[in-house]
Legacy VTK file of the C-alpha trace (Angstrom):
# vtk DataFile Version 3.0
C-alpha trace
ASCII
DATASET POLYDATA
POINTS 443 float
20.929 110.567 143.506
21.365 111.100 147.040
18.992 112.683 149.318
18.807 116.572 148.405
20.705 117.408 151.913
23.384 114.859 150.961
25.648 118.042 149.303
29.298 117.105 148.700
30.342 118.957 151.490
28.476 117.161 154.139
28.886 113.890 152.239
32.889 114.490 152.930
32.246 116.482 156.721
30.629 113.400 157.472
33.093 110.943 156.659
35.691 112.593 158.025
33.709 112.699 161.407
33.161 108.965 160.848
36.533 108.488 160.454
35.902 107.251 156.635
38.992 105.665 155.523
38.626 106.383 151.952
36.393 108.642 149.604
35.188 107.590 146.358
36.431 107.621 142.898
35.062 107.581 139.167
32.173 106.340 140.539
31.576 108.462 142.892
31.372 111.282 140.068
28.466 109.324 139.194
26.983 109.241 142.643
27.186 112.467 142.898
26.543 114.366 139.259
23.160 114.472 139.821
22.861 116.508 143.143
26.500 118.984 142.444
25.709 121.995 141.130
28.626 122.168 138.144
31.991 123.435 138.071
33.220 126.544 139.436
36.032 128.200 140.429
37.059 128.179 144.641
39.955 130.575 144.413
40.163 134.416 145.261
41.488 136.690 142.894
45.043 136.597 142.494
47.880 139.439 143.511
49.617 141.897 140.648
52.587 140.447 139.498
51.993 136.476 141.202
52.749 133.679 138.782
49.425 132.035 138.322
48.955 127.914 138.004
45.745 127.033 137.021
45.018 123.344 138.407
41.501 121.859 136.953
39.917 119.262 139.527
37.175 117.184 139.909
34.435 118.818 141.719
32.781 115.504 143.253
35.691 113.798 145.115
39.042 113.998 146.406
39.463 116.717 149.153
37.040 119.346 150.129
37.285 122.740 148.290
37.562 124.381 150.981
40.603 122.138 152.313
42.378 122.768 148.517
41.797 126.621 149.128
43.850 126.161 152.187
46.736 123.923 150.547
47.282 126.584 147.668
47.653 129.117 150.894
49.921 127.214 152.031
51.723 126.694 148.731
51.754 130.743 148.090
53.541 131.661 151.367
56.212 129.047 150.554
56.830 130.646 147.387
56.881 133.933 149.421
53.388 135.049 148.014
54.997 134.939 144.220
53.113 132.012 143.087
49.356 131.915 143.080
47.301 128.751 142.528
43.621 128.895 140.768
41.483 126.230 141.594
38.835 125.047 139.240
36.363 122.263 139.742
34.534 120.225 136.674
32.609 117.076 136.831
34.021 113.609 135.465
32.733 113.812 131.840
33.515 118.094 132.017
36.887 117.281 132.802
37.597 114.887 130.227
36.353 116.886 127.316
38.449 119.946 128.879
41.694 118.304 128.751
40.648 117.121 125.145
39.857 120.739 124.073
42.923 121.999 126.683
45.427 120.518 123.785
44.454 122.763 121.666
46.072 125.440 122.326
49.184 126.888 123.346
49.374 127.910 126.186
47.237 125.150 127.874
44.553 127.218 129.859
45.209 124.790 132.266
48.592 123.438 134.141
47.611 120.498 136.414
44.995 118.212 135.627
43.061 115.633 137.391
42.599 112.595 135.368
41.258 108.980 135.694
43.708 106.513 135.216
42.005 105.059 132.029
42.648 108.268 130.339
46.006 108.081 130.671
47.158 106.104 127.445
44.849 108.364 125.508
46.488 111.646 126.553
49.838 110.288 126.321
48.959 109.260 122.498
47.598 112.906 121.529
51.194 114.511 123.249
48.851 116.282 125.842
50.873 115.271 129.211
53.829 116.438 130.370
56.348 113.011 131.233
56.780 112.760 135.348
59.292 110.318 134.592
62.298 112.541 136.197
60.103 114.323 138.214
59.324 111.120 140.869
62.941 110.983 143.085
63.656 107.374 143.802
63.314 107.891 147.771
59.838 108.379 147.046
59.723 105.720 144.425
60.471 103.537 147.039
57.371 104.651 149.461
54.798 103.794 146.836
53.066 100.375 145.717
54.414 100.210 142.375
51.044 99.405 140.882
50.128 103.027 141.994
52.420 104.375 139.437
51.901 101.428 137.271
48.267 102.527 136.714
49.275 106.389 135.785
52.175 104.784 133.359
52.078 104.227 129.477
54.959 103.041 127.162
57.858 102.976 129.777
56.879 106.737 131.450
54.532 107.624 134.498
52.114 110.437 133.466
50.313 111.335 136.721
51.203 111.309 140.185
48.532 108.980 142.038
46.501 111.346 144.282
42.795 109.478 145.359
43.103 105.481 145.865
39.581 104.305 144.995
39.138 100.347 145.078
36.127 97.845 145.576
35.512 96.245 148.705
32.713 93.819 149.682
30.143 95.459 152.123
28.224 92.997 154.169
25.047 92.670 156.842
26.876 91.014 159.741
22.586 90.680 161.403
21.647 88.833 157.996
24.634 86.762 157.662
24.343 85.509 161.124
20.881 84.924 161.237
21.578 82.644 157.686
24.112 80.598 160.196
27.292 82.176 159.405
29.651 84.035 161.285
32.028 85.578 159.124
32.120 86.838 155.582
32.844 84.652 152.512
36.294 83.558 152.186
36.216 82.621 148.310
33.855 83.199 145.850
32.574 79.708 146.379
31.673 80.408 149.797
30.293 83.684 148.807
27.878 81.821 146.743
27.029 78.980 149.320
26.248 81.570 151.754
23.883 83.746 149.156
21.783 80.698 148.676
21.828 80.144 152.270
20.264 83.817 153.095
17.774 83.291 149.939
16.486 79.992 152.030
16.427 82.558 154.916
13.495 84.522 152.839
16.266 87.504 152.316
17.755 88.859 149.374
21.292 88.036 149.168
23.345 90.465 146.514
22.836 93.711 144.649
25.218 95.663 142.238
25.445 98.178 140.142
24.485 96.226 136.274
23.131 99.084 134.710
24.406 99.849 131.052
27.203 102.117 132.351
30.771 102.117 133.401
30.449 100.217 136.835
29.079 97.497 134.679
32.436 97.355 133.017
34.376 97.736 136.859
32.330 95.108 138.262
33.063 92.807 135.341
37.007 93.002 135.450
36.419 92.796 139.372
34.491 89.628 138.852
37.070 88.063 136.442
39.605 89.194 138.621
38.055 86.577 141.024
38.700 84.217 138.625
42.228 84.420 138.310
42.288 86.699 134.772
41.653 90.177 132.907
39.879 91.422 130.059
42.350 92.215 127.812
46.151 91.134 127.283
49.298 93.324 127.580
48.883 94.223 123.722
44.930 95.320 123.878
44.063 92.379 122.530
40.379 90.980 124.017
40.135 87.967 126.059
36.674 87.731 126.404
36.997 84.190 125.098
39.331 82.666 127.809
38.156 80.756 130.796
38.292 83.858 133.504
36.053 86.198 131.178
33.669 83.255 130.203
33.518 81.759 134.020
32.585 85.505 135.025
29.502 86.156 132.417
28.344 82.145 133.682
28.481 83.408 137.231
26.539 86.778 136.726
23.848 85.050 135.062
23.520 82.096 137.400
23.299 85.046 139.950
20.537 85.941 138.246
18.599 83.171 137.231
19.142 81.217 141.055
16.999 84.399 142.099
20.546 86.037 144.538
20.546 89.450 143.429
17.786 92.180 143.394
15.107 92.343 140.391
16.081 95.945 139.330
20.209 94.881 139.364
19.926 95.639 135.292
19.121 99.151 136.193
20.924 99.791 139.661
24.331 101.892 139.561
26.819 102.353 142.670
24.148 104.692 144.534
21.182 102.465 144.262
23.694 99.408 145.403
24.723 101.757 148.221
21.188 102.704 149.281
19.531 98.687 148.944
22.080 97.901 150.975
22.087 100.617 153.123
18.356 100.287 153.939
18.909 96.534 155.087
17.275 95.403 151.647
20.038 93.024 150.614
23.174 91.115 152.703
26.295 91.428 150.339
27.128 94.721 147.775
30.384 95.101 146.186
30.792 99.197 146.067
33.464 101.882 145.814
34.826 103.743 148.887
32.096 105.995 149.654
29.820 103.035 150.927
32.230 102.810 154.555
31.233 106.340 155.506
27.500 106.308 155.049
26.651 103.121 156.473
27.033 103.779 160.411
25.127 107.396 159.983
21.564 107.182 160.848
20.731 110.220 159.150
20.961 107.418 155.849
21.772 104.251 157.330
19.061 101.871 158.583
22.110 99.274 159.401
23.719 101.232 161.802
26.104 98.511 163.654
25.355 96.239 161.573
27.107 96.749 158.509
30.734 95.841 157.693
33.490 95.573 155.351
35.800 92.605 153.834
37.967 91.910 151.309
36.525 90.624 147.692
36.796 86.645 147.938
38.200 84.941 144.959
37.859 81.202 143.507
39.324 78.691 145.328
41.062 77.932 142.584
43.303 81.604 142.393
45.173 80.826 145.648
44.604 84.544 146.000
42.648 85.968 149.198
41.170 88.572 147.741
40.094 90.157 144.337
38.787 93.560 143.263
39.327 96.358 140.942
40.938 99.913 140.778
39.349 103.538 140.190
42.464 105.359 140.766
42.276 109.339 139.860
45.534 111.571 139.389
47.283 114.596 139.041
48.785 115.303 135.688
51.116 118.507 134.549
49.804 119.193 130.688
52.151 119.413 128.026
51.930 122.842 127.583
51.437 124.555 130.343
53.299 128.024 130.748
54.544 127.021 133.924
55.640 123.117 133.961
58.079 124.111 136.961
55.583 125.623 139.304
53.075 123.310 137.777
54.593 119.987 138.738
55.912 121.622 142.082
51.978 121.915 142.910
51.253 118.542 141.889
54.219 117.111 144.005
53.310 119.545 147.191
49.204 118.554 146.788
50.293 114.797 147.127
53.361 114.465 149.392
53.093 112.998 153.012
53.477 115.807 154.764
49.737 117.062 153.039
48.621 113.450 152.791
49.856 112.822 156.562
46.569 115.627 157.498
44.421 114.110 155.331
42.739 111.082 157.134
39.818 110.807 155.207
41.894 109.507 152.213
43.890 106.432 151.626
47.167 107.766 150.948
49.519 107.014 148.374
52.447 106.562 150.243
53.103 103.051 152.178
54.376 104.550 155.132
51.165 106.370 155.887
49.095 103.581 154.840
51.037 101.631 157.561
50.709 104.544 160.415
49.025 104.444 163.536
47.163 107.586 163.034
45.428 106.174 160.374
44.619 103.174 161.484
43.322 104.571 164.358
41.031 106.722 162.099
40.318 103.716 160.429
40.069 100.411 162.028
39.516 98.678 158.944
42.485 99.695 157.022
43.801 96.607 156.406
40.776 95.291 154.872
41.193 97.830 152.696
44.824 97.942 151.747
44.292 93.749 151.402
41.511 94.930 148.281
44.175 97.541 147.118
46.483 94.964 147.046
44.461 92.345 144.869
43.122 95.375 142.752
43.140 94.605 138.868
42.991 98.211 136.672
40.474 98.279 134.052
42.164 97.491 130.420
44.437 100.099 129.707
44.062 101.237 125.702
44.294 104.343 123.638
40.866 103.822 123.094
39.291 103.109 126.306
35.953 105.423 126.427
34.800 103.170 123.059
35.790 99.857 124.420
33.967 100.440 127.513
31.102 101.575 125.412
31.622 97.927 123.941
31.567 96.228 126.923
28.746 97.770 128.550
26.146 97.075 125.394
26.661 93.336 125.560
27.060 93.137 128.835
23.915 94.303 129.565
22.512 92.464 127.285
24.077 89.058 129.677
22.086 90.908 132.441
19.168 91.790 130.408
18.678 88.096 129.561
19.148 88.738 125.977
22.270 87.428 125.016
23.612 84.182 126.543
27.065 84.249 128.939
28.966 82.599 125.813
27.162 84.594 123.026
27.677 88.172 124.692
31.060 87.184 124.897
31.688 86.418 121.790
29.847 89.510 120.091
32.020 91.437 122.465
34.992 90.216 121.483
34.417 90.575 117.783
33.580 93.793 118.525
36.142 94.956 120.528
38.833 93.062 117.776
37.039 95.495 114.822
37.859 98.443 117.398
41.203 97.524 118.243
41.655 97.268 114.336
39.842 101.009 113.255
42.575 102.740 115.861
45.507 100.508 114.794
45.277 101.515 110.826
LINES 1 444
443 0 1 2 3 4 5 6 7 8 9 10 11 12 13 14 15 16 17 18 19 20 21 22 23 24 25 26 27 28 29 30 31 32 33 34 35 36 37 38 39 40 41 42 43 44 45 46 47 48 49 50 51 52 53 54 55 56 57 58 59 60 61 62 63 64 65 66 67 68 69 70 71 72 73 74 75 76 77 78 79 80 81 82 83 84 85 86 87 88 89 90 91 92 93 94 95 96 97 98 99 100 101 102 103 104 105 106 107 108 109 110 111 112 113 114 115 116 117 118 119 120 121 122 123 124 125 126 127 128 129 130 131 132 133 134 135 136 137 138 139 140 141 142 143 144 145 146 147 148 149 150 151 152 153 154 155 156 157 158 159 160 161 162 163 164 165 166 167 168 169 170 171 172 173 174 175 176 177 178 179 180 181 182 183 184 185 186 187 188 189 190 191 192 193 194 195 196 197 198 199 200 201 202 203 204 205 206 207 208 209 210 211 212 213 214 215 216 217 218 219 220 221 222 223 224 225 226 227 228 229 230 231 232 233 234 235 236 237 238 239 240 241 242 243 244 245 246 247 248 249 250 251 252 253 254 255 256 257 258 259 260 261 262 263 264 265 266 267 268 269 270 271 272 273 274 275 276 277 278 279 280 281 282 283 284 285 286 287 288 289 290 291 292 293 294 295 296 297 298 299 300 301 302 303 304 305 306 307 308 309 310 311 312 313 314 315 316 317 318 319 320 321 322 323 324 325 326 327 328 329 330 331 332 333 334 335 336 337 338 339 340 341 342 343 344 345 346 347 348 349 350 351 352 353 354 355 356 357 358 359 360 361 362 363 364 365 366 367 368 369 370 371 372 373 374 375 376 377 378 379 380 381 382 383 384 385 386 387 388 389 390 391 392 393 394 395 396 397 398 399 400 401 402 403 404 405 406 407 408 409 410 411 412 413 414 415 416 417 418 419 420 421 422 423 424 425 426 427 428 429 430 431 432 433 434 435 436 437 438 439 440 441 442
């Protein structure tokens, strides 16, 4: 948990002042659960007669209430005052038990939905989503990466429109790293590793991450076998925990651990703690969400002001790739059966077009032309490292049955980290595992 002060509000004020180039994602729900005070509503009571969407948000991340309020404002007076949005906030886990419970009735009580993109496949399944298929016109098609959409798409149909681009990115100690002889960050994973034993000689503590029995376990593992040239799980669902990339990336997190180059509380450190060991000069290297850029040149929690910095992921020699790293991307989503699909996916495509997205400079847009504007770049120097992550980003697995896969993963994963199961036998329970899974939601 952040410090008390640390409220979402100055958590966002701040990194827009900063000039923070992205905010965080799913993990950043975790980051800040803790300290936000639970969902609410941020809208004023509507007119007689206005059409009302409801839109249901997450509470923790994306763009300030305050700066929503404003948007659906905006979005009234172009529907001369007729339409009226309601904005409701939840937290991560409150959101995805309320569009579980939303399909259950007719009318939804909801109309647009913010969703992370490993729900998708399971709301598509249970009929809950409304298909954005021919509601995305192919002039802006054409402006977006298409693994944006990619990630928001099951069976042949997009589901959500992309709205907050959350990605890994390694943070580094450019003090540390220098004083271990180097001058620039790792440019594979090889390096990476030659330099962490370097800065162990140096009497300092290399690495941290977040290894704790919870979903940034599972991120950081498909990040880390992203390095190695591979995913998880095939195009079918099928596990590949047994393949080289999988098996390479349990050997490496172990000899991480047993060569003494990450922090003795890693098996119970999530994103935050990461964030703050790193942020208090306590270790040289993190891999962390989004969030990470904004805090670490504010002294109010930074003891590494000017001396932190960002890079891309490095990969294995091997890849040919420059970078790897994983995505956290959250969207908007128009539910099935909403009363007012129209209005409803009208709000979705107004809340992430460029002309909003263009005023929003704390956020990594969606669109490429923005991503490629001087304005932001000039907001954020560092753009490019972070559009060269984006670029190299593997999703987490997407299945029907993601919430009990990652529930999977994470027990014998943590077992690697706990020292309890060996790199080849946590694999290999995992796998069976996950193949009885795949199995109970195929019959």
């Amino acid at each position: 948990m952040l410090p008390r002060h640390y409220t979402r509000r100055s958590f966002l004020d701040r990194g827009l002042r900063l000039g923070l180039g992205l905010t965080g994602g799913i993990t950043l729900a975790s980051l800040l659960d803790a300290c936000a005070t639970g969902s609410g509503g941020t809208s004023p009571t509507p007119p007689p007669g206005a059409t009302v969407i409801r839109a249901l948000l997450f509470d923790q991340v994306g763009y300030d209430p305050s700066v929503l309020q404003s948007l659906a404002n905006k979005f009234r007076m172009l529907h001369d005052n007729k339409v009226f949005v309601s904005i409701e906030t939840a937290h991560y886990r409150e959101l995805y038990e309320s569009i579980l419970a939303a399909g259950l009735t007719k009318p939804a009580p909801y109309d647009v939905v913010a969703l992370d993109q490993v729900w998708v496949p399971e709301f598509a399944n249970r009929k809950q989503l409304l298909s954005l298929k021919d509601q995305i016109p192919d002039d802006a098609r054409s402006d977006i990466m298409p693994s944006l959409l990619d990630a928001f798409a099951y069976k042949d149909t997009v589901w959500a429109m992309p709205h907050v681009l959350n990605i890994q990115s390694l943070y580094y100690n450019k003090s540390q790293l220098r004083a271990a002889g180097f001058n620039d960050p790792p440019a594979t994973l090889e390096d990476w590793y030659a330099q962490m034993l370097a800065l162990r000689g140096r009497g300092l503590v290399p690495y941290t991450d977040s290894w704790a029995q919870d979903e940034g376990l599972v991120s950081d593992f498909v990040r880390i076998a992203a390095e190695y040239g591979g995913d998880l799980f095939d195009a079918s669902g099928k596990p590949l925990l047994l393949q080289q990339p999988a098996q390479r990336a349990a050997t490496f997190m172990r000899q991480l651990i047993d060569d003494r180059l990450v922090r003795t509380d890693v098996a119970a450190s999530n994103e935050p703690d990461a964030m703050r060991a790193f942020l208090s000069g306590g270790v040289t290297f993190t891999t962390n969400w989004n969030f990470v850029w904004g805090a670490m040149n504010d002294s109010l929690y930074s003891q590494i002001v000017g001396q932190g910095s960002v890079a891309p992921i490095p990969a294995a020699a091997s890849t040919g790739k420059t970078a790897a790293s994983v995505s956290g991307f959250l969207g908007l989503s128009v539910l099935a059966n909403s009363a007012h699909q129209d209005l409803a996916v009208a709000w979705l495509r107004y809340l992430t077009s460029p002309e909003v997205q263009a005023q929003q400079t704390a956020e990594l847009p969606i669109w490429t032309s923005l991503q490629n504007s001087a304005d932001l770049r000039k907001a954020n120097p560092q753009i490019g490292v972070f559009l060269a992550n984006l670029a190299n980003a593997r999703p987490r697995p997407k299945l029907g049955h993601y919430v009990e896969s990652s529930s999977v993963l994470q027990r014998h994963l943590h077992d690697l980290v706990l020292g309890t199961a060996s790199p080849t036998a946590a694999m290999a329970q995992a796998q069976a595992d996950l193949l009885a899974l795949q199995a109970r939601f195929s019959s």
